[in-house]
C-alpha positions as CSV (number, residue, x, y, z in Angstrom):
1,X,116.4,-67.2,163.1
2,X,113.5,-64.9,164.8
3,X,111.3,-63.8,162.4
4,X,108.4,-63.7,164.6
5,X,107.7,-60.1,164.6
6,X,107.2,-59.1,161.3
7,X,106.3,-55.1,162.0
8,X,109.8,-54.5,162.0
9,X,109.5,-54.8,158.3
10,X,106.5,-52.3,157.8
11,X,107.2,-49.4,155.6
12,X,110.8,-51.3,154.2
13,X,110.3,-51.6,150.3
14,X,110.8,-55.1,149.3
15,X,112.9,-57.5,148.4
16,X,115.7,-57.0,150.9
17,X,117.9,-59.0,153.0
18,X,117.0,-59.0,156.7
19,X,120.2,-60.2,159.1
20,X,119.6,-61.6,162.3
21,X,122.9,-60.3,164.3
22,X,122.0,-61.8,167.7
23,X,122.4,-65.2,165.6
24,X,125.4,-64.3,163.9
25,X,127.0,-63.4,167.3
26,X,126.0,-66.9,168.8
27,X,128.0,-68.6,165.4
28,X,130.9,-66.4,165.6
29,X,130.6,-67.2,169.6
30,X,130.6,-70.6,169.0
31,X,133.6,-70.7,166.6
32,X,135.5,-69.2,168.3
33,X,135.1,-71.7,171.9
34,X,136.1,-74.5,169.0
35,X,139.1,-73.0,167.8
36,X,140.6,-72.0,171.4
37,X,140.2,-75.7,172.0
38,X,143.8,-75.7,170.2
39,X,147.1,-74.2,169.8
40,X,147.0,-71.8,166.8
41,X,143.5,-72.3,164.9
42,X,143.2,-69.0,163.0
43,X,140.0,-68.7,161.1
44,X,139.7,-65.8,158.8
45,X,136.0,-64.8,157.1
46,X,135.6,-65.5,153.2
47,X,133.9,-62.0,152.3
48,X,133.0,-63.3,149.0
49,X,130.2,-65.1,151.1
50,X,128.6,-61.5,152.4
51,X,130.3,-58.1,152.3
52,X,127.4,-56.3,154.0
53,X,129.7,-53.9,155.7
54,X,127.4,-54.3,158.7
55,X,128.0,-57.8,158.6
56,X,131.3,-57.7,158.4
57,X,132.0,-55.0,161.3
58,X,130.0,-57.3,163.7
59,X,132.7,-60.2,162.8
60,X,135.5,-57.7,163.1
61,X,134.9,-57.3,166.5
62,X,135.2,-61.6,167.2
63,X,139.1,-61.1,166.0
64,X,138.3,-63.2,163.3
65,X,140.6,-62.8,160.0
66,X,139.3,-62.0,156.6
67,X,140.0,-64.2,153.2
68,X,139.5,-62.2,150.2
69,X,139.2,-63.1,146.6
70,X,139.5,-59.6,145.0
71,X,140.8,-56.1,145.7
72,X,137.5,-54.7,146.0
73,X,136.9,-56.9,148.7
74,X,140.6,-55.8,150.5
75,X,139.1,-52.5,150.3
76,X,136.0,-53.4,151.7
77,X,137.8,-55.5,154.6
78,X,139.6,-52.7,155.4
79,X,136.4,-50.5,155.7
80,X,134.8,-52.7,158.0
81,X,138.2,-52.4,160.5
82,X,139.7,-55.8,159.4
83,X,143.7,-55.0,160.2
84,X,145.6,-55.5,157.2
85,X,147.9,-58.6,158.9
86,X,144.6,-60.8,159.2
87,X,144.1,-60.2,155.4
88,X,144.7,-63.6,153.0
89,X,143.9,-63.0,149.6
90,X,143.6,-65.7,147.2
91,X,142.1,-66.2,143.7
92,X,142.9,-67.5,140.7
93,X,142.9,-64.1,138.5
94,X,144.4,-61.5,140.4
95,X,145.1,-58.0,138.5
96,X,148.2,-56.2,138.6
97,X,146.6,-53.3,140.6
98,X,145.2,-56.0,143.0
99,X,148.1,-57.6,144.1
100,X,150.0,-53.7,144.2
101,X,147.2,-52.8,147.1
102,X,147.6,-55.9,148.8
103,X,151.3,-55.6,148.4
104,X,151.2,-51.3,149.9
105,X,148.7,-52.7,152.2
106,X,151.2,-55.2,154.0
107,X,148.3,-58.0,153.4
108,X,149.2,-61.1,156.0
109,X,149.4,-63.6,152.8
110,X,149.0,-64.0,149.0
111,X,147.8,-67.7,148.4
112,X,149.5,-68.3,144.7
113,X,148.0,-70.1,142.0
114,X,150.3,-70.4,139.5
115,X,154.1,-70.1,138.5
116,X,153.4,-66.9,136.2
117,X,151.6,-65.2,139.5
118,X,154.2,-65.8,141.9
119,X,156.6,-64.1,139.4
120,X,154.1,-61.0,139.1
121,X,153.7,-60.9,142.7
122,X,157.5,-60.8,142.8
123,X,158.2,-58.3,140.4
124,X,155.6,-56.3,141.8
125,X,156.9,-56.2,145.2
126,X,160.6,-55.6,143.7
127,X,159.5,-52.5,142.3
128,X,157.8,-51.5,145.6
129,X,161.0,-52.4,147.6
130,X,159.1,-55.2,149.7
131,X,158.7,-58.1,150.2
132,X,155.2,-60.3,150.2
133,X,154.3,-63.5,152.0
134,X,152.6,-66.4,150.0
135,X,151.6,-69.2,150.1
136,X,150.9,-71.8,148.0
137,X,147.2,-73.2,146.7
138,X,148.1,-76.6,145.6
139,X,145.1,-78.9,144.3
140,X,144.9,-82.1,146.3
141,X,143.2,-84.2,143.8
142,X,140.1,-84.3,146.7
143,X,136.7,-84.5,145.2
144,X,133.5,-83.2,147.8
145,X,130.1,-84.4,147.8
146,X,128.8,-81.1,146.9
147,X,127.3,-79.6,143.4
148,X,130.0,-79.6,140.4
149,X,129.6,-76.4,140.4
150,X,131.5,-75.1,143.4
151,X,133.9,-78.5,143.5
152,X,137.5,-76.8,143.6
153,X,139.8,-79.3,144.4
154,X,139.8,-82.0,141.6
155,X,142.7,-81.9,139.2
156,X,140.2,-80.8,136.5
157,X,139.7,-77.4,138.6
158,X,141.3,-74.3,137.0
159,X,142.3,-73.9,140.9
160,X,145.6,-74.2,142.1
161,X,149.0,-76.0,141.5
162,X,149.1,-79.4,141.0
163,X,150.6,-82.0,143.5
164,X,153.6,-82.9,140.9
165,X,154.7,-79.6,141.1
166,X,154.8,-78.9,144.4
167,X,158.7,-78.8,145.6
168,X,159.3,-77.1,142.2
169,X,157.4,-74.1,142.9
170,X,158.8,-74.2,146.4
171,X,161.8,-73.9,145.7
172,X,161.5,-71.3,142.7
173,X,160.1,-69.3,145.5
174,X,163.1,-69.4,147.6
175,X,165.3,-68.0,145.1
176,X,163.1,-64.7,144.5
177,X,164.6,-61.9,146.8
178,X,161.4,-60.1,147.1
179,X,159.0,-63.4,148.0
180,X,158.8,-64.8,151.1
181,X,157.0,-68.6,151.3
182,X,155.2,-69.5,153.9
183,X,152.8,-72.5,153.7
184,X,150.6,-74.1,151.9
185,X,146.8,-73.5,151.0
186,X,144.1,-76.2,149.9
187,X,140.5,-75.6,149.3
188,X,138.1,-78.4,148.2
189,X,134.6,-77.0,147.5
190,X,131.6,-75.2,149.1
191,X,128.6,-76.6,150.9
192,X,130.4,-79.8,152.5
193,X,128.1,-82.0,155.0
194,X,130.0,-84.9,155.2
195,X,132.9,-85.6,157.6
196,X,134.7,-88.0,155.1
197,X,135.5,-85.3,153.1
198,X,137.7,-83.2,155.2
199,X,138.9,-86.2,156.8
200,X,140.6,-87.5,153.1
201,X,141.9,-84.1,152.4
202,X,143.8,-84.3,156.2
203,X,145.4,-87.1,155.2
204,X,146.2,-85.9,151.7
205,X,147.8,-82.6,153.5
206,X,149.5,-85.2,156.1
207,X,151.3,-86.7,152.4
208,X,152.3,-83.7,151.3
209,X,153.8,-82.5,154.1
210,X,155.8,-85.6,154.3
211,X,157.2,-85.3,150.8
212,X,158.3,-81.6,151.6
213,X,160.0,-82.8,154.8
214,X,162.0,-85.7,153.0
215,X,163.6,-82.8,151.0
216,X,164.4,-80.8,153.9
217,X,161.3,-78.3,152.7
218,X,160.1,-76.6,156.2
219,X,156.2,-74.7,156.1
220,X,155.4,-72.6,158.9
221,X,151.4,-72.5,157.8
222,X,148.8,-74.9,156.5
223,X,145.9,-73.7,155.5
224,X,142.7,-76.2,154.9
225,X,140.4,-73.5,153.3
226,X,137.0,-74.2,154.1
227,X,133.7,-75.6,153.0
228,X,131.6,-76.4,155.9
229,X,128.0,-76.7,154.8
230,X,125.1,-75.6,156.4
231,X,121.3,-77.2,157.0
232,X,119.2,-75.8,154.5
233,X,116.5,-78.1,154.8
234,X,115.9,-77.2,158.4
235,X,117.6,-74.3,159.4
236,X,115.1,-73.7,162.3
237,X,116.6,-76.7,164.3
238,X,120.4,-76.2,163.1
239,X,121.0,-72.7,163.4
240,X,124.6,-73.1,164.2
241,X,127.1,-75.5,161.9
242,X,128.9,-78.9,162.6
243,X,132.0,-76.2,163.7
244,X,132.7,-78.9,167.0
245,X,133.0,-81.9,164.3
246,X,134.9,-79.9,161.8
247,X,137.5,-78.3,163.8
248,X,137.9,-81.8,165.4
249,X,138.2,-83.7,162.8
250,X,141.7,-81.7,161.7
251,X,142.8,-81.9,165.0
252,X,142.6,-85.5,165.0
253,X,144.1,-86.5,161.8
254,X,146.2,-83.3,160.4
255,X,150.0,-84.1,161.9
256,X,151.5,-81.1,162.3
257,X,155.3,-80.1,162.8
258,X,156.3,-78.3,165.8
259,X,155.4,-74.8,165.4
260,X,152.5,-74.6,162.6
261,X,149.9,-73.4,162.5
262,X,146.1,-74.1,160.7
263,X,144.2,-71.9,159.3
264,X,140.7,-71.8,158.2
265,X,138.9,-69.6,155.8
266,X,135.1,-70.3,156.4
267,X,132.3,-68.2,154.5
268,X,129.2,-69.7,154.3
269,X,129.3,-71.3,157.7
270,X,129.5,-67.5,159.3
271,X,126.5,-66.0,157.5
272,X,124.2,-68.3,155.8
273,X,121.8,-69.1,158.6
274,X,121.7,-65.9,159.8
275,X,120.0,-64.2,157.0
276,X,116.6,-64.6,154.9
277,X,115.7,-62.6,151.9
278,X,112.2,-60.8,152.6
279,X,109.9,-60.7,149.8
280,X,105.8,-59.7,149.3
281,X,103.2,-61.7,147.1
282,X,102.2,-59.6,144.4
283,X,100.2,-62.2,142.5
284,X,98.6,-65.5,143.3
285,X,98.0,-66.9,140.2
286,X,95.9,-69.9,139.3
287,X,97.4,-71.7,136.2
288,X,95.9,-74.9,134.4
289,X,97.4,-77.3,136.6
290,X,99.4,-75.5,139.2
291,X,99.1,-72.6,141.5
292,X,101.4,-69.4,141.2
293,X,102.5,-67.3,144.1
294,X,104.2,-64.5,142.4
295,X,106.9,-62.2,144.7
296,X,108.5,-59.5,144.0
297,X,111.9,-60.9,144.3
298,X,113.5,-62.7,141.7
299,X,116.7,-64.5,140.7
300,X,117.9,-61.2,140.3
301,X,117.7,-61.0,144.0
302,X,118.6,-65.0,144.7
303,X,120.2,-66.2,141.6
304,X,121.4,-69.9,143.8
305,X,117.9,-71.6,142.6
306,X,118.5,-70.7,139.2
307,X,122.2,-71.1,139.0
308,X,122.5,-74.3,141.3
309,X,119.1,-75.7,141.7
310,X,119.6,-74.8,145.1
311,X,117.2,-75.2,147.5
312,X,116.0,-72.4,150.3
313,X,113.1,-73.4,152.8
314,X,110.5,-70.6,152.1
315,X,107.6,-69.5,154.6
316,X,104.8,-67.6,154.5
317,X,105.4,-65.0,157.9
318,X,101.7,-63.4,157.7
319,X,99.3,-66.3,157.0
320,X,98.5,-69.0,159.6
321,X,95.8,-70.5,157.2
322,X,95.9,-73.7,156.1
323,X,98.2,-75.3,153.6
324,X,98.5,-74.9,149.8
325,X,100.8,-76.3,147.3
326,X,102.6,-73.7,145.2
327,X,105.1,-73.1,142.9
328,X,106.9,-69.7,144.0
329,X,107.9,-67.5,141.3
330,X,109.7,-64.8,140.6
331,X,108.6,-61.4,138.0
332,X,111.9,-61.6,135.9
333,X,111.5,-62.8,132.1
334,X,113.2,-66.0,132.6
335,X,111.7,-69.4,132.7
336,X,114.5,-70.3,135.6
337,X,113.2,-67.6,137.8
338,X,111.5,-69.6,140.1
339,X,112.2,-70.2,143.7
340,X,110.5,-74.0,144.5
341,X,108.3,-76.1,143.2
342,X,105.3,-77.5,144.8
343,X,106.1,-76.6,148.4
344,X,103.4,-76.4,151.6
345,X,102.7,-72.8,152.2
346,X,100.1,-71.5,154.7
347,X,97.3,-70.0,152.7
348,X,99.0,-67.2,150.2
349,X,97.5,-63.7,149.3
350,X,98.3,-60.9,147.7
351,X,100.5,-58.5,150.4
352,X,101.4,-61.6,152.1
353,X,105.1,-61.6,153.5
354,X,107.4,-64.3,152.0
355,X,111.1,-65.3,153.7
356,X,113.4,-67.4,151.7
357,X,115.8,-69.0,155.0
358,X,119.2,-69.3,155.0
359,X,120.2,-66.2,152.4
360,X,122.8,-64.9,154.8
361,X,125.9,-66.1,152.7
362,X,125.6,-65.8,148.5
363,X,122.5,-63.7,148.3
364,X,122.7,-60.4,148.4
365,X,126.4,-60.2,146.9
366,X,125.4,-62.0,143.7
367,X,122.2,-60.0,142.9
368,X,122.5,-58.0,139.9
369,X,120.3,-55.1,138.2
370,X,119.1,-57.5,135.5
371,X,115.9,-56.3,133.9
372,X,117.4,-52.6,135.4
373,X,116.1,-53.7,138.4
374,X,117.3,-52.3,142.1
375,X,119.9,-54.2,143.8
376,X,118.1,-55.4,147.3
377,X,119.3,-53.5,150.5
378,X,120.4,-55.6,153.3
379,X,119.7,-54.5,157.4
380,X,120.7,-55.9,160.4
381,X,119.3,-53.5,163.0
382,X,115.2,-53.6,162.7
């Protein structure tokens, strides 16, 4: 990410979210040279990672799909210039007046959750004199080496249908007039390094879709979700994700029937190394035994420190002076708003410029007006 020339930021009121587009075209490049590599690889965008509307016009334009999780997020797909039929839109919750817009919007795909939705969904489209196209989240019993917190495909998930009750819902689906199945969905969890991980959910799928051709059950999709992980720890040297490895790795192991196709739904990997949230030192502040540097951001801002110990690589972009160990804080009244502990920073002052790397995907769409505080503004063209 180039952050070199920091007087693109003069006169920009901090904390905001700075997006490096010539990076974000080199990802969205370089997922799409994977995914022509084989016959009917669709990847589609999960917004819920970043709905800068910027952002999200500059992946538009790659012909990439978009996977949404709410109908605020149809509508903002749909204001970025996503076409409707590259819409999936999954969740767990969805509201009445959700699935209606996806449903007058002639969305590509619901992915279903549970018996009761299907039968809303149904209804719904009854009433409307259409017909909607679903398919089916089931929960592969698949654990991730990732944080518990966004672990989604372990039987213990409130995600999905479970394995057992596969052909039933399948089938239940076929006798609705107004429901149209095609495939099935599977998601694991977020922030997913390792290989082996993807590789045991392609040969749960390859199960699955084994049992649903013994009775006679045909799918025309299979979707793997997503969950590709990105290098927070040195995001300087791995810019751009795994993609060649992951793509690969369903190619090699996923056996698919004559005529499906595979479908991604990739958030993080799109737009986390292409942003960084920029923040200025308003205090440095020497305590008993530690030294403060105080910003102006807070968890408000980032929440992923505070809600998932996460860690961000932070650096000081207007100090070449020697190192100083810090913790970096943030000004909300909570003792979780802090950023890192005890990190190298180049000599900190008051009005120095802070970045906190890798911000593009779960920053700015989870920062909240806690403490009545201004949401952060993000900008790609500086």
């Amino acid at each position: 990410m180039n952050l070199s020339n920091t007087d693109k930021f003069n006169g920009i009121r901090t904390p905001f979210y700075y997006y490096d587009t010539d990076l974000l075209r080199k990802t969205l490049q370089t997922i799409n040279e994977e995914t022509q590599k084989y016959d009917n690889y669709h990847v589609h965008y999960a917004v819920k990672a970043n709905a800068n509307l910027d952002v999200l016009s500059i992946i538009n334009e790659y012909g990439i799909g978009i996977d949404c999780v709410s109908g605020g997020e149809v509508e903002q797909a749909l204001r970025a210039g996503f076409p409707a039929d590259k819409i999936v839109f999954a969740g767990v919750g969805k509201s009445d007046w959700e699935i209606e817009l996806g449903i007058d919007k002639n969305i590509f795909c619901f992915n279903v959750e549970s018996i009761p939705e299907l039968e809303v969904i149904n209804e719904i489209a009854a009433r409307k004199g259409k017909t909607a196209n679903v398919c089916f989240r089931i929960n592969p019993n698949v654990g991730a080496h990732t944080h518990s917190n966004i672990t989604t495909g372990l039987a213990e998930n409130k995600f999905g249908i479970a394995m057992e009750d596969m052909e039933k819902v399948i089938l239940l689906a076929k006798t609705m007039n107004n429901i149209a199945f095609k495939g099935i969905h599977f998601h694991i969890g977020s922030q997913i390094l390792d290989m082996g991980d993807f590789e045991a959910l392609a040969n749960r799928i390859n199960e699955l879709q084994d049992r649903l051709e013994a009775t006679g059950l045909k799918v025309e999709i299979v979707n793997v979700g997503g969950g590709l992980g990105i290098d927070y720890d040195n995001p300087q040297d791995n810019p751009v994700p795994d993609f060649k490895s992951y793509f690969e790795t369903y190619h090699k192991l996923l056996k698919l029937r004559e005529g499906q196709s595979v479908h991604f739904e990739l958030g993080r990997a799109v737009v986390g190394q292409c942003g960084a949230l920029i923040t200025k030192v308003n205090y440095v502040k020497q305590g008993s035994v530690k030294k403060f540097v105080i910003v102006d951001a807070g968890m408000t801002d980032l929440i992923r420190p505070a809600l998932y110990d996460a860690h961000h690589k932070i650096v000081n972009l207007t100090s070449d002076a020697p190192e100083e160990t810090y913790d970096v804080v943030g000004p909300i009244c909570e003792s979780s708003d802090v950023f890192d502990k005890d990190i190298k920073l180049n000599g900190t002052k008051r009005g120095d410029l802070i970045a906190m790397l890798s911000a593009g995907a779960y920053g700015e769409i989870m920062a909240s007006g806690y403490n009545c505080r201004q949401l952060p503004k993000g900008y790609t063209n500086l």
